[in-house]
One Martini backbone bead per residue (centre of mass of N, CA, C, O) as a GRO file, in nm:
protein
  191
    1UNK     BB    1   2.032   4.657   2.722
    2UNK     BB    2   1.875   4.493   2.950
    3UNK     BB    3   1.567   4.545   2.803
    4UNK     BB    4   1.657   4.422   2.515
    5UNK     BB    5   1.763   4.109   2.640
    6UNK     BB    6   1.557   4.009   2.771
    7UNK     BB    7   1.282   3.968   2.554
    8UNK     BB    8   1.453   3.814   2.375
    9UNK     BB    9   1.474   3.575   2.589
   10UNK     BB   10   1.233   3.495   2.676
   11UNK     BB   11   1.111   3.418   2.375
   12UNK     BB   12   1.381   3.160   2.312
   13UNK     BB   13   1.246   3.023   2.595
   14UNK     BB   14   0.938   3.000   2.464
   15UNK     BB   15   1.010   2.832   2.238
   16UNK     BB   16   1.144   2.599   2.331
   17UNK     BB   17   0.918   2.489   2.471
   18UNK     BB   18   0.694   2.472   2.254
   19UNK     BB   19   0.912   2.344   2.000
   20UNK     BB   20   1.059   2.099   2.211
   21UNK     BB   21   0.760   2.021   2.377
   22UNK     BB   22   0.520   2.076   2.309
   23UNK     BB   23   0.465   1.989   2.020
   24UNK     BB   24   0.617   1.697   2.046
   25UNK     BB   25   0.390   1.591   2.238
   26UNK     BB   26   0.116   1.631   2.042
   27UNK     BB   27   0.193   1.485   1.821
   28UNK     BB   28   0.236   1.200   1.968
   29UNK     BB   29  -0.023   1.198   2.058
   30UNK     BB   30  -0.209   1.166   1.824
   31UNK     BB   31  -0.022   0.940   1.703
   32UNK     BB   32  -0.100   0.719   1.927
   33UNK     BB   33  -0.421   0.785   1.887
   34UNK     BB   34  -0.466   0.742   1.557
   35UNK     BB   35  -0.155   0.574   1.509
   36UNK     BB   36  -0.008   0.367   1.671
   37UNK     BB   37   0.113   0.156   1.489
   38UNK     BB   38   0.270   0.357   1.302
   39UNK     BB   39   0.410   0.539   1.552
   40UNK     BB   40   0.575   0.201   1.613
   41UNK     BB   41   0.648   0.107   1.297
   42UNK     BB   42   0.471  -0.158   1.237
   43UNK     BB   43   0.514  -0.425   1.378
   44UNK     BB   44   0.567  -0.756   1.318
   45UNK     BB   45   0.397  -1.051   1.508
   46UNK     BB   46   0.526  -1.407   1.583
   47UNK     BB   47   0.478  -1.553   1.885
   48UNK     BB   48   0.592  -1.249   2.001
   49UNK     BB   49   0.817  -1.194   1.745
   50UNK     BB   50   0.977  -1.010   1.600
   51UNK     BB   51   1.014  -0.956   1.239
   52UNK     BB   52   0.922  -0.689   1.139
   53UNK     BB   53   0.806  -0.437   0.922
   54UNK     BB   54   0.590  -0.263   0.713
   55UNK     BB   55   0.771   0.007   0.643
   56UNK     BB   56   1.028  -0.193   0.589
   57UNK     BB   57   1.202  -0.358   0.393
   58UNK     BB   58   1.309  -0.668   0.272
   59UNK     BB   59   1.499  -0.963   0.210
   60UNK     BB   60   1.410  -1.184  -0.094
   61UNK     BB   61   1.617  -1.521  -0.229
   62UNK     BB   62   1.381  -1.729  -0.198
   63UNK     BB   63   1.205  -1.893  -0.407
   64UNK     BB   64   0.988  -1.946  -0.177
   65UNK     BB   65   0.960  -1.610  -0.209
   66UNK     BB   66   0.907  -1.293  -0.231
   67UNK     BB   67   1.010  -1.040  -0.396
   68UNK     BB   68   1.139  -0.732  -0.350
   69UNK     BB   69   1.232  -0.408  -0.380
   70UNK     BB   70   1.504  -0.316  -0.457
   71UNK     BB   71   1.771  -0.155  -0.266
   72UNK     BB   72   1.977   0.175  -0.207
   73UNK     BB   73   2.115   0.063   0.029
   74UNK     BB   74   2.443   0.118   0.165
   75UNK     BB   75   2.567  -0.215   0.222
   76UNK     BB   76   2.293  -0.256   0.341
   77UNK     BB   77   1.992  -0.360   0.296
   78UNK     BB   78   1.743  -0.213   0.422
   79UNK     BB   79   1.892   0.081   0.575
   80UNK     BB   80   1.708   0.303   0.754
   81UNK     BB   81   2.004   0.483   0.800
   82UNK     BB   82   2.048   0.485   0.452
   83UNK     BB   83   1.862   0.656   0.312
   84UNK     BB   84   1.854   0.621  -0.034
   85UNK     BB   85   1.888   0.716  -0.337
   86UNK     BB   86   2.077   0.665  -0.638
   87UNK     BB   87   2.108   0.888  -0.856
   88UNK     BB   88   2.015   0.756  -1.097
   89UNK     BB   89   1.996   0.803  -1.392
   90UNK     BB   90   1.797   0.668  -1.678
   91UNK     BB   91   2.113   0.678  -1.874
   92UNK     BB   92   2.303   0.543  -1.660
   93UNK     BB   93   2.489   0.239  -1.662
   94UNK     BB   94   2.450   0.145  -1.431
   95UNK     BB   95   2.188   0.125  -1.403
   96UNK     BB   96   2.124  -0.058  -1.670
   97UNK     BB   97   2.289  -0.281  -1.546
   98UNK     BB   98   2.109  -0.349  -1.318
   99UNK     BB   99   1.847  -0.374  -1.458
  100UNK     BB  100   1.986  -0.619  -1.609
  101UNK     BB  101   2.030  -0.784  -1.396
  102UNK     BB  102   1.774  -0.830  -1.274
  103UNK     BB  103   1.632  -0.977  -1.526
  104UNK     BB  104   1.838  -1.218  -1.511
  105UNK     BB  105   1.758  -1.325  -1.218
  106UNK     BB  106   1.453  -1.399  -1.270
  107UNK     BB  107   1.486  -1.570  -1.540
  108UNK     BB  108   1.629  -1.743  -1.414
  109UNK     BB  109   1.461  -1.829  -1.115
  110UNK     BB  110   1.237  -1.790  -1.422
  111UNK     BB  111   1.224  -1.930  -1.744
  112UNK     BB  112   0.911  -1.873  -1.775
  113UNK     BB  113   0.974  -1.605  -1.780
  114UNK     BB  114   0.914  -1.340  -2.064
  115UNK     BB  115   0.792  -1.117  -2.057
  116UNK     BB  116   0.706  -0.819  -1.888
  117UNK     BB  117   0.869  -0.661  -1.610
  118UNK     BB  118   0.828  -0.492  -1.367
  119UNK     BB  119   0.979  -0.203  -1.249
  120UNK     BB  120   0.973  -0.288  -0.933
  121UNK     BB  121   1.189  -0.532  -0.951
  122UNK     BB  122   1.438  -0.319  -1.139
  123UNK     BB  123   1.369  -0.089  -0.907
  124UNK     BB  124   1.420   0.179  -0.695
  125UNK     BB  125   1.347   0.374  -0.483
  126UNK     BB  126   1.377   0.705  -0.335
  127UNK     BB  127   1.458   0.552  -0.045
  128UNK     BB  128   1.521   0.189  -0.063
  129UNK     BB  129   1.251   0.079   0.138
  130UNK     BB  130   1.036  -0.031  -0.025
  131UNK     BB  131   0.789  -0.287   0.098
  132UNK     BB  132   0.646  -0.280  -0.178
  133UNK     BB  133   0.470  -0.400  -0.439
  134UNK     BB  134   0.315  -0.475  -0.722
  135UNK     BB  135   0.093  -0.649  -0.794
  136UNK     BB  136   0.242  -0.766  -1.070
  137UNK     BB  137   0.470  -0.829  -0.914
  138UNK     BB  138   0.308  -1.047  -0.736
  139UNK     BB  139   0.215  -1.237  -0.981
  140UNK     BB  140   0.493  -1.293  -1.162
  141UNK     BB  141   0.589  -1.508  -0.915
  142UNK     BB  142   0.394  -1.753  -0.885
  143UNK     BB  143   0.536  -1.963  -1.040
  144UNK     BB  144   0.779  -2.010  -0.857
  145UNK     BB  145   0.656  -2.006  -0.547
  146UNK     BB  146   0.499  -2.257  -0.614
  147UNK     BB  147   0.729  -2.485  -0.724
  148UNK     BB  148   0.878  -2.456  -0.491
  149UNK     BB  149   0.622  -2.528  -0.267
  150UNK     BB  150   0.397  -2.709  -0.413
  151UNK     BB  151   0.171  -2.534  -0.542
  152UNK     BB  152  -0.134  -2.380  -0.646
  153UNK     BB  153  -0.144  -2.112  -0.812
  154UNK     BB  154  -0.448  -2.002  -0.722
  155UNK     BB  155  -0.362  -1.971  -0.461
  156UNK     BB  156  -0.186  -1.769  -0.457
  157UNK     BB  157  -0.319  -1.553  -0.578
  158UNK     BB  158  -0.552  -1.523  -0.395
  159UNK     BB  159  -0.364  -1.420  -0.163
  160UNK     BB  160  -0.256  -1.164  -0.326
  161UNK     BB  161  -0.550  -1.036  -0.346
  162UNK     BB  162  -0.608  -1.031  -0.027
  163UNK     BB  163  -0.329  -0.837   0.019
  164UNK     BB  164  -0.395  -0.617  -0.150
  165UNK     BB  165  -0.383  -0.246  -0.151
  166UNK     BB  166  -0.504   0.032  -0.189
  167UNK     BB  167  -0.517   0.351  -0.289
  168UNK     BB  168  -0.464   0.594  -0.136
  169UNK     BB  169  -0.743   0.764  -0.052
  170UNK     BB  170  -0.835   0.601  -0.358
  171UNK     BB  171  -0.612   0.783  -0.578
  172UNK     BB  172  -0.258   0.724  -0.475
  173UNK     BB  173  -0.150   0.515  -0.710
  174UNK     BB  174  -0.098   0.217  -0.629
  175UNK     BB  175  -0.162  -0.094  -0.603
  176UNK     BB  176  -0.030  -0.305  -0.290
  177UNK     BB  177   0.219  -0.531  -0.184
  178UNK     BB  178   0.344  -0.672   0.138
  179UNK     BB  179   0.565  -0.866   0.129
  180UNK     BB  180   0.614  -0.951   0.435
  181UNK     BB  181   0.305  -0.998   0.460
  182UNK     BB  182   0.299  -1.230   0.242
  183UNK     BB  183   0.513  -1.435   0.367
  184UNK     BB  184   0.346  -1.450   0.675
  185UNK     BB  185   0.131  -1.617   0.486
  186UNK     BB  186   0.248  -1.826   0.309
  187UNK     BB  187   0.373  -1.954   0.587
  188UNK     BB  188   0.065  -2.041   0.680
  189UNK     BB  189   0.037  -2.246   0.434
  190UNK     BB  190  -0.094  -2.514   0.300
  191UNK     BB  191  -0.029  -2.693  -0.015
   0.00000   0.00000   0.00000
């Protein structure tokens, strides 16, 4: 019986130590080298003090801000360690009642706003952490956060524009622009 559980036992302990020491450190040494920034959370920092993360959405419901897509994670909202979407079909109530006050919040916010707002504004992503919204998602909240700021609309424009990062690979997605980068870059202008 030891003849044939010694190999089976060494095999056990090659693996372990392969897949539980050697790949992890493989992987983490590329991804130091090749995404440095991305593979420590992609902290966003100023003055020296971390202020959050580009990889996980942050609430922002001061109208002199770009606001985020709500997040799906409860009880506190972009909680990273609670990711998951909220699992309502297309005609569940809850959603459809969630999607209608979210509506109802923008265009209290912005009574100007009457046209169609676009669907990341009032609905949550698969993880509930999307720190992005689309290029049309920030460009509809323009005339809000200038009128709060006091600022001239094609400023704002121009930052959303500026700030706005193009479809992964080339052809993956829409354009999107990182709210918490876009609030951290509008804080920094004057109007």
């Amino acid at each position: 019986m030891l003849t044939q559980l010694r190999p089976a036992l060494i095999l056990v302990a090659a693996l372990h130590v392969v897949t539980g020491v050697v790949y992890p450190l493989v992987v983490t040494g590329v991804a130091q080298l090749v995404w440095h920034d991305k593979a420590n959370g992609s902290v966003l920092t100023i003055g020296g003090k971390d202020v959050g993360s580009g990889l996980i959405g942050q609430p922002f419901s001061a109208p002199e801000y770009f606001w985020s897509r709500p997040s799906a994670t409860s009880p506190v909202p972009y909680d990273a360690s609670g990711s998951t979407g909220s699992n309502l079909g297309p005609t569940n109530p809850a959603l459809l009642a969630g999607v209608r006050d979210r509506v109802a919040a923008l265009r209290a916010a912005d009574p100007s706003l009457t046209g169609p707002i676009p669907v990341d504004l009032v609905t949550a992503s698969g993880s509930g952490l999307d720190p992005d919204i689309s290029v049309a998602a920030a460009l509809i909240q323009v005339p809000r956060v200038a009128r709060a700021r006091g600022m001239a609309e094609d400023k704002l424009r121009g930052l959303v524009v500026r700030r706005a990062e193009g479809r992964a690979l080339g052809f993956l997605g829409e354009p999107r622009v990182n709210v918490l980068a876009l609030n951290l870059a509008l804080d920094s202008l004057r109007p």
